[in-house]
The first five atom37 places (N, CA, C, CB, O) and aatype in JSON, in Angstrom:
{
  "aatype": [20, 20, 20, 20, 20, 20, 20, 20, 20, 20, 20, 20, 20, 20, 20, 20, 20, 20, 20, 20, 20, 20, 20, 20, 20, 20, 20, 20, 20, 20, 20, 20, 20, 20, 20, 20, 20, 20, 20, 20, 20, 20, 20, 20, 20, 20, 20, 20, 20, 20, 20, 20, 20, 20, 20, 20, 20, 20, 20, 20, 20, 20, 20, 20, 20, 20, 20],
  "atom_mask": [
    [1, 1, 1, 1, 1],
    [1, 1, 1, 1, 1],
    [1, 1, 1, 1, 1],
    [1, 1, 1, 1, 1],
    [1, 1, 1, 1, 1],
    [1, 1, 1, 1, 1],
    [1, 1, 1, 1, 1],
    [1, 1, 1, 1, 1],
    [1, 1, 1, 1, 1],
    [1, 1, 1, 1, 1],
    [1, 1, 1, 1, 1],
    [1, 1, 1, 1, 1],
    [1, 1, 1, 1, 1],
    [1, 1, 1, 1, 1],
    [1, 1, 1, 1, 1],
    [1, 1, 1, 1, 1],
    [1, 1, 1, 1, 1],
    [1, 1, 1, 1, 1],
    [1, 1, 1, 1, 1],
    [1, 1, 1, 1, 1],
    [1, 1, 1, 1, 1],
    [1, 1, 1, 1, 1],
    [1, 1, 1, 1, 1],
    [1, 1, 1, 1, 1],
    [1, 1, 1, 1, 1],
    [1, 1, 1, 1, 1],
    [1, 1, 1, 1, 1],
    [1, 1, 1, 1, 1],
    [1, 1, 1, 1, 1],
    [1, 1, 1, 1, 1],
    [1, 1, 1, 1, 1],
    [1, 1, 1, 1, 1],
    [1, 1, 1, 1, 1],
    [1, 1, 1, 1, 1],
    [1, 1, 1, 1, 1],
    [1, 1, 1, 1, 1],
    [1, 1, 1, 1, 1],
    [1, 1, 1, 1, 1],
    [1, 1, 1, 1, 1],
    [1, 1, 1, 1, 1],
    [1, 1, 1, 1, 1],
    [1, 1, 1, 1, 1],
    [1, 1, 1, 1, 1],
    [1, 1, 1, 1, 1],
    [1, 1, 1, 1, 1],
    [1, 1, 1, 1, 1],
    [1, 1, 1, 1, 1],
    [1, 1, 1, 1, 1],
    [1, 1, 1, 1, 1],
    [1, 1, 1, 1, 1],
    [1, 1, 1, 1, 1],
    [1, 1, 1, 1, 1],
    [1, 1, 1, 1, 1],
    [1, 1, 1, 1, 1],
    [1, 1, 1, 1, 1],
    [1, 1, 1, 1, 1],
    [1, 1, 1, 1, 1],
    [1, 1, 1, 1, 1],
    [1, 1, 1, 1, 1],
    [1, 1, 1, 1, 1],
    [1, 1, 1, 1, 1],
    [1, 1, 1, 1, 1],
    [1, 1, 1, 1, 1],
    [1, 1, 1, 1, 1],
    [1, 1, 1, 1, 1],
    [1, 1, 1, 1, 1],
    [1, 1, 1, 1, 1]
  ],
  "atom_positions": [
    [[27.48, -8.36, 18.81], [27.06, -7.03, 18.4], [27.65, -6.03, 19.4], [25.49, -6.92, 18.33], [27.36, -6.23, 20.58]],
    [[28.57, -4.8, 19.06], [28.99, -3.65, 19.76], [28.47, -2.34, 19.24], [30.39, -3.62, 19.76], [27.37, -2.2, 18.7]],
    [[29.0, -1.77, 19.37], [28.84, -0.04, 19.3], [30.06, 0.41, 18.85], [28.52, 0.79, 20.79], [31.17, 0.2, 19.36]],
    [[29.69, 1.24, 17.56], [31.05, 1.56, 16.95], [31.22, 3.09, 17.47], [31.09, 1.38, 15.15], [30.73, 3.59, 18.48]],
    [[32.15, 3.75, 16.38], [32.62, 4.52, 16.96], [31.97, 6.27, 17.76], [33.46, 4.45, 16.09], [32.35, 7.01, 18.66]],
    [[30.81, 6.24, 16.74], [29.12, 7.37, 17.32], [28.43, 6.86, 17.76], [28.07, 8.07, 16.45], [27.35, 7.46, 17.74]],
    [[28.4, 5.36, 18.55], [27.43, 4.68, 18.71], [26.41, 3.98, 18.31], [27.21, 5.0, 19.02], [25.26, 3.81, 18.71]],
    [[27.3, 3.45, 17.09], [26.04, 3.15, 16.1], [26.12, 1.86, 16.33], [26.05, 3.56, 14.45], [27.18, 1.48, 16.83]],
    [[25.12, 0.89, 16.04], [25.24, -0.74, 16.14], [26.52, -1.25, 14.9], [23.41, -1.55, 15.68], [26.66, -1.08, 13.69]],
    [[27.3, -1.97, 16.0], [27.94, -2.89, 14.46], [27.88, -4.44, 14.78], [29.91, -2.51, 14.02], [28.25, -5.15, 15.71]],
    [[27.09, -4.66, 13.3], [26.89, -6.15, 14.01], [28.21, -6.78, 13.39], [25.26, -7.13, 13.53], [29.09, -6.22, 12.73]],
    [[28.1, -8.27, 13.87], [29.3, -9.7, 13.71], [29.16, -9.56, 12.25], [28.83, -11.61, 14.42], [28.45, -8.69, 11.76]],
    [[29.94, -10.55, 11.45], [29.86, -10.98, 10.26], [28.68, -12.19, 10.2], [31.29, -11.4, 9.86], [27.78, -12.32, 9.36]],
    [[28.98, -13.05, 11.38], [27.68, -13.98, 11.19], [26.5, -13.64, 11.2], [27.55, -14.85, 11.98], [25.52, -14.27, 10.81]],
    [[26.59, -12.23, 11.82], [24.99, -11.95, 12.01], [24.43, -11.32, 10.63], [24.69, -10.77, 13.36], [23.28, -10.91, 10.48]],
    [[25.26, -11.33, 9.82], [24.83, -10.62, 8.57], [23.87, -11.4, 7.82], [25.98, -10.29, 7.68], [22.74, -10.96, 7.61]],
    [[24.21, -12.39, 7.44], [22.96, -13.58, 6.73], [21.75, -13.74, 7.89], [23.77, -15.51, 6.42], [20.64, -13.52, 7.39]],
    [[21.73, -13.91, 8.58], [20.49, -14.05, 9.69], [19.71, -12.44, 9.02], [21.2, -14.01, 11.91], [18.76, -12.52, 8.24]],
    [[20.28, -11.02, 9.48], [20.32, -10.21, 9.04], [19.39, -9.84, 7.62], [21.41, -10.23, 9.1], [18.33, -9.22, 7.52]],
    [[19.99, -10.28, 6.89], [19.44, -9.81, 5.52], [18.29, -11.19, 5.09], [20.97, -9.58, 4.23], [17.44, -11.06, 4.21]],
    [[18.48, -12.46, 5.89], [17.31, -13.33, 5.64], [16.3, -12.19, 6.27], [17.36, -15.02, 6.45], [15.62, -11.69, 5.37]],
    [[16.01, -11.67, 7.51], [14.99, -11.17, 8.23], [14.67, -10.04, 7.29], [15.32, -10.82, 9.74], [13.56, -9.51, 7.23]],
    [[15.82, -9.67, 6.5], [15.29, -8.26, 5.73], [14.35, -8.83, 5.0], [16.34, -7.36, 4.75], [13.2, -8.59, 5.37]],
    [[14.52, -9.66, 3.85], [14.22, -9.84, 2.96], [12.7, -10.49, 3.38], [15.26, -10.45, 2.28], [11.72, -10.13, 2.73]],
    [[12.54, -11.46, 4.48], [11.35, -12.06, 4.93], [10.37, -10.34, 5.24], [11.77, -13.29, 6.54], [9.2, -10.26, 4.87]],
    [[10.96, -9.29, 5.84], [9.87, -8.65, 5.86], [9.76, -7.26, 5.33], [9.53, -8.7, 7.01], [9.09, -6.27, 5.64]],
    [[10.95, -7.64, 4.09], [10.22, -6.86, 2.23], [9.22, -7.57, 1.7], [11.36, -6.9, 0.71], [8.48, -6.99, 0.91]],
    [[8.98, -8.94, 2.0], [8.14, -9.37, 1.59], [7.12, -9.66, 2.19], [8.43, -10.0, 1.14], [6.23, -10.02, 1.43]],
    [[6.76, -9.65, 3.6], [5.77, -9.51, 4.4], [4.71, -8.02, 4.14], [6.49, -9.6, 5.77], [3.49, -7.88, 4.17]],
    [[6.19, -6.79, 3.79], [5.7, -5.49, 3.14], [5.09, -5.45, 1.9], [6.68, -4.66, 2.99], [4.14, -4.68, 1.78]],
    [[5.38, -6.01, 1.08], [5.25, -6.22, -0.61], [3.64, -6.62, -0.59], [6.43, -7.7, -1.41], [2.73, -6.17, -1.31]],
    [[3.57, -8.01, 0.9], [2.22, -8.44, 0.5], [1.15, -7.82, 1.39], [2.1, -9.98, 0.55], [0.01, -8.27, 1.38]],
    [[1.56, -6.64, 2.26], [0.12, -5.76, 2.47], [-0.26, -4.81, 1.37], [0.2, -4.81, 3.79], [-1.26, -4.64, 0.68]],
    [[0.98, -4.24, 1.48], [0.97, -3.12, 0.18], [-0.19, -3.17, -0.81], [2.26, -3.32, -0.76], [-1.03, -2.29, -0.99]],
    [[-0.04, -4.97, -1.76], [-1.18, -5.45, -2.41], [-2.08, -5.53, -2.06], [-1.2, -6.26, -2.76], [-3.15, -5.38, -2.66]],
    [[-1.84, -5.82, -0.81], [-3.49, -6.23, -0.8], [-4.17, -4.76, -0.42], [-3.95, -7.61, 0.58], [-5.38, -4.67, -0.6]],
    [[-3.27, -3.33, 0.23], [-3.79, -2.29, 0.55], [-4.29, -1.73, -0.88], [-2.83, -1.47, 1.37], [-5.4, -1.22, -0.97]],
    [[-3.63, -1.82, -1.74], [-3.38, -1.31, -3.27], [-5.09, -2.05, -3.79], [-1.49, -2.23, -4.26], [-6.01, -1.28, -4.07]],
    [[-5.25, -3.4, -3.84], [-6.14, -3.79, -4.33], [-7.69, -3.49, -3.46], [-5.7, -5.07, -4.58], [-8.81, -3.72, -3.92]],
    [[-7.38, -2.91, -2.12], [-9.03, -2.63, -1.14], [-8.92, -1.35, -1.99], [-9.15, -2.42, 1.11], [-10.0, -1.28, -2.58]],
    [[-8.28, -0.47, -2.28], [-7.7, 1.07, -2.55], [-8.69, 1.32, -3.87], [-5.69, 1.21, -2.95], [-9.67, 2.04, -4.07]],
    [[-7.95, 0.42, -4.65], [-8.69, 0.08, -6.44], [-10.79, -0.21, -6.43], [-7.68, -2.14, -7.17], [-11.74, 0.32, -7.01]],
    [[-10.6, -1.46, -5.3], [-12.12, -1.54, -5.27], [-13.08, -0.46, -4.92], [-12.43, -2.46, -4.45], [-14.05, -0.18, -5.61]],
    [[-12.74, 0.17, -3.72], [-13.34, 1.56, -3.16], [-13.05, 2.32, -4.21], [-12.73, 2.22, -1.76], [-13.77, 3.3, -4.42]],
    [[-12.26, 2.13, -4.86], [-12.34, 3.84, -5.88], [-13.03, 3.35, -7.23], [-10.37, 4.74, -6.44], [-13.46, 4.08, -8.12]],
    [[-13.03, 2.09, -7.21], [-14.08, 1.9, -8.57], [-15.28, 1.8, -8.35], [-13.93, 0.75, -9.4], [-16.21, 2.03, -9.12]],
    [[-15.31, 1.42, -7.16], [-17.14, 1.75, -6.13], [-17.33, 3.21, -6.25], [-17.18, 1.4, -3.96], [-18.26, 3.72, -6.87]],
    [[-16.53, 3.77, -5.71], [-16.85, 4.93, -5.89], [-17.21, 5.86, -7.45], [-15.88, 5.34, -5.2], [-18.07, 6.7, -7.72]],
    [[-16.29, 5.33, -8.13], [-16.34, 6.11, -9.53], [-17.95, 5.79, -10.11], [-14.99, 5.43, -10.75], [-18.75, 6.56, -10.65]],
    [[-18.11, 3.93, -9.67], [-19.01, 3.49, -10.41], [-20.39, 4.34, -9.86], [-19.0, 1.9, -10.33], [-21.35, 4.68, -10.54]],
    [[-20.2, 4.52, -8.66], [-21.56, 5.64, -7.76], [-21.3, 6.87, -8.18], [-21.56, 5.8, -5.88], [-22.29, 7.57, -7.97]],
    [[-20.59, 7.36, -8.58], [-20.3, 9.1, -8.89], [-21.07, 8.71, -10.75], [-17.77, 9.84, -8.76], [-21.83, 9.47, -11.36]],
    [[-20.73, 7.86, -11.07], [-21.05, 8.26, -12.36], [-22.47, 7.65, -12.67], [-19.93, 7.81, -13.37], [-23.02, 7.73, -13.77]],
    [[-22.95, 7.08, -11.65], [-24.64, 7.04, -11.96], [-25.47, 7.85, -11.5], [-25.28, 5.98, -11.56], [-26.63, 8.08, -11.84]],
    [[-24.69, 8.35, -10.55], [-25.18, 10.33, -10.0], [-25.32, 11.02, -11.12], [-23.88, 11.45, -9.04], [-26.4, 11.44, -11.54]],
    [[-24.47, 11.15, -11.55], [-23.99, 12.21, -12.88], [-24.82, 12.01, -13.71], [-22.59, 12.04, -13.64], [-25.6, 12.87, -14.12]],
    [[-24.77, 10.64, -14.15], [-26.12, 10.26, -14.75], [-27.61, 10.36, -15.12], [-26.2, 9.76, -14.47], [-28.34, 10.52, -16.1]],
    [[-27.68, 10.14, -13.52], [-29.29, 10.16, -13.35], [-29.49, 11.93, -13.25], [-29.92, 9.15, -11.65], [-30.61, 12.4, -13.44]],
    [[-28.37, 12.78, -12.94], [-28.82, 14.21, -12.51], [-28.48, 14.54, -14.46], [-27.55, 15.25, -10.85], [-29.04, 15.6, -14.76]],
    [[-28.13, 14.25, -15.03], [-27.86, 14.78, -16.54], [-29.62, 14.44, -16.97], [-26.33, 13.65, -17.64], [-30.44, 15.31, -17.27]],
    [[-29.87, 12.85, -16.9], [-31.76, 12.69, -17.37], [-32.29, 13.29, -16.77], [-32.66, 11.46, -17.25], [-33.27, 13.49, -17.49]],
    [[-32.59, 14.28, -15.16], [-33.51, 15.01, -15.02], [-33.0, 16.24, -15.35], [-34.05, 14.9, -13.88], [-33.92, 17.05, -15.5]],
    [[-32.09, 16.63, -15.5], [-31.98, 18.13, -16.05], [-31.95, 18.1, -17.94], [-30.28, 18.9, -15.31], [-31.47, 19.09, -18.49]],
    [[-32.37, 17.15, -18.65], [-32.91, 16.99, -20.13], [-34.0, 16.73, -20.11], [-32.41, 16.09, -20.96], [-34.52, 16.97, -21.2]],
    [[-34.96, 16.17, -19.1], [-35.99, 15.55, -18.99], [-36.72, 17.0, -18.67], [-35.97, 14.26, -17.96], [-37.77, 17.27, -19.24]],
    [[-36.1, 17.95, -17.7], [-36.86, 19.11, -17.62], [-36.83, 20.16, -18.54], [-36.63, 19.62, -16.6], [-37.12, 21.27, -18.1]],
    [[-36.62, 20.06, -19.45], [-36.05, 21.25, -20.68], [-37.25, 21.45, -21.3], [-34.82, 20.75, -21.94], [-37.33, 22.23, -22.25]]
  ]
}
């Protein structure tokens, strides 16, 4: 591995497969928080919806209940 011509890294040719194995191992290390962030994300917001809408609820029967 050197430094090309702005200083940027240039790697070997061999290092390229090592390289793109490590990519790919942690697109998919990414892929599988993501899910699992995506699926805590879904539960809290259906907890939540499911609590907002028995609020809504219960405040709709006492404001018919007082009429």
């Amino acid at each position: 591995m050197g430094y090309g011509e702005w200083g940027a890294v240039v790697k070997s040719p061999t290092s390229d497969a090592d390289s793109t194995k490590e990519h790919l191992i942690d697109l998919a290390a990414a892929q599988t928080v993501a899910r699992a962030e995506h699926s805590e994300m879904t539960r809290l917001f259906g907890s939540f919806a499911a609590g907002a809408k028995s609020r809504l609820r219960s405040r709709f029967t006492a404001a018919n209940s007082a009429r």
